[in-house]
LOLOVEX-988336 format. One record per residue (C-alpha): y, z, x; residue in one letter; residue number from 1. Coordinates in nm, 2 decimals, padded with zeros to 4 digits, always signed. Each point is the difference from the previous one (the first is absolute). Layout:
> v | w | u | resn | resi
> Y | Z | X | a | NUM
...
//
This chain:
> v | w | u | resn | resi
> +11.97 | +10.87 | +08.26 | x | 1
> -00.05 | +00.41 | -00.07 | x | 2
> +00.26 | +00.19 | +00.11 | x | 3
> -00.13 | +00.21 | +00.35 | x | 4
> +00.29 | +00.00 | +00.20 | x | 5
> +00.03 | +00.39 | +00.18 | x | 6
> -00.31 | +00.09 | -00.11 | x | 7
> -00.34 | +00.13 | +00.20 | x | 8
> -00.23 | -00.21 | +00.12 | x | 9
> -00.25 | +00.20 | -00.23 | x | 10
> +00.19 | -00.04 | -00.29 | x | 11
> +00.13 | -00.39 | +00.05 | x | 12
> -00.38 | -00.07 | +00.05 | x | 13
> -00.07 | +00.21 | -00.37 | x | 14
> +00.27 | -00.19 | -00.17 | x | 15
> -00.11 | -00.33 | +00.13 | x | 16
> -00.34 | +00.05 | -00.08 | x | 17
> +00.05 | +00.07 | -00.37 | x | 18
> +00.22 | -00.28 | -00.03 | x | 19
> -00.30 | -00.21 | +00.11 | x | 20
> +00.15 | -00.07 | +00.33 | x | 21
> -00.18 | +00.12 | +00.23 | x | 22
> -00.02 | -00.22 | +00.28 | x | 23
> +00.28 | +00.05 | +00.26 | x | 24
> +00.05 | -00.05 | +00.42 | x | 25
> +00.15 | +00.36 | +00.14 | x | 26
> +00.25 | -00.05 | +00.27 | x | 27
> +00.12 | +00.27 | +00.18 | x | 28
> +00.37 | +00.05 | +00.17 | x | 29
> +00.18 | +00.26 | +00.18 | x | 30
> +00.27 | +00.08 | +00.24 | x | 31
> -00.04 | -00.24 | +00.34 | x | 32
> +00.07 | +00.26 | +00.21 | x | 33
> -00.17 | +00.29 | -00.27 | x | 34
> -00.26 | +00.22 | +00.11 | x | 35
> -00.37 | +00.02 | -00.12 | x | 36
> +00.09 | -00.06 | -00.41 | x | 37
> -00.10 | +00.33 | -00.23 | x | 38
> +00.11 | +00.08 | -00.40 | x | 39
> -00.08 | -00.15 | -00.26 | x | 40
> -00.05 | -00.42 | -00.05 | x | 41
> +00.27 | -00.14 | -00.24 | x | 42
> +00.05 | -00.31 | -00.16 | x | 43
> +00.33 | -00.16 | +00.18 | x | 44
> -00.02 | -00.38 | -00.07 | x | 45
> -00.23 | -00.17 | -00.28 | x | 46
> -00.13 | -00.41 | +00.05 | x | 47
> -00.26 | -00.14 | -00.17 | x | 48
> -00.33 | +00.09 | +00.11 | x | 49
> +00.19 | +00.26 | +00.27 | x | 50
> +00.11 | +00.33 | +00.00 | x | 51
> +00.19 | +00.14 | +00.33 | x | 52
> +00.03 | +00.34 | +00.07 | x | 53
> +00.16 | +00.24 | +00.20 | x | 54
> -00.05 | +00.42 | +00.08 | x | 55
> +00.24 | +00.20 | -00.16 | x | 56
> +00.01 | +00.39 | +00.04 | x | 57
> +00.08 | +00.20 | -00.28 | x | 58
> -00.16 | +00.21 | -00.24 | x | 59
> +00.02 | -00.23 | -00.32 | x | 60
> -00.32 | +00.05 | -00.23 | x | 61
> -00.20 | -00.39 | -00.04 | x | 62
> +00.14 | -00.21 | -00.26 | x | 63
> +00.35 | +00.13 | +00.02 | x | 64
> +00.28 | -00.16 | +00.17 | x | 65
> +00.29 | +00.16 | +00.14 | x | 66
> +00.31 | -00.04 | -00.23 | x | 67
//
């Protein structure tokens, strides 16, 4: 499995595709009691076939994670 953990959307998607793995379900999570979700997409949990997400504010460039 390629290593995407904390990264953007963008640039999980980018890795995965040059891997030749390319076909993934995108599931989505957030706060329950969080308001409408803004920043930027990241990669917090990886199963096959399914990335899941989550909006993260900060100011990190794509690709990079935060140390």
């Amino acid at each position: 499995m390629i290593d995407v953990l904390g990264l953007t959307l963008e640039a999980a998607l980018a890795r995965l595709a040059a891997a030749g793995e390319a076909d993934y379900r995108l599931v989505y999570t957030r706060a329950p009691r969080g308001g409408e979700p803004t920043g930027a997409a990241r990669v917090v949990r990886v199963r096959p076939g399914e990335l899941t997400l989550a909006r993260f504010e900060d100011d990190v460039d794509a690709g990079e994670r935060r140390a």
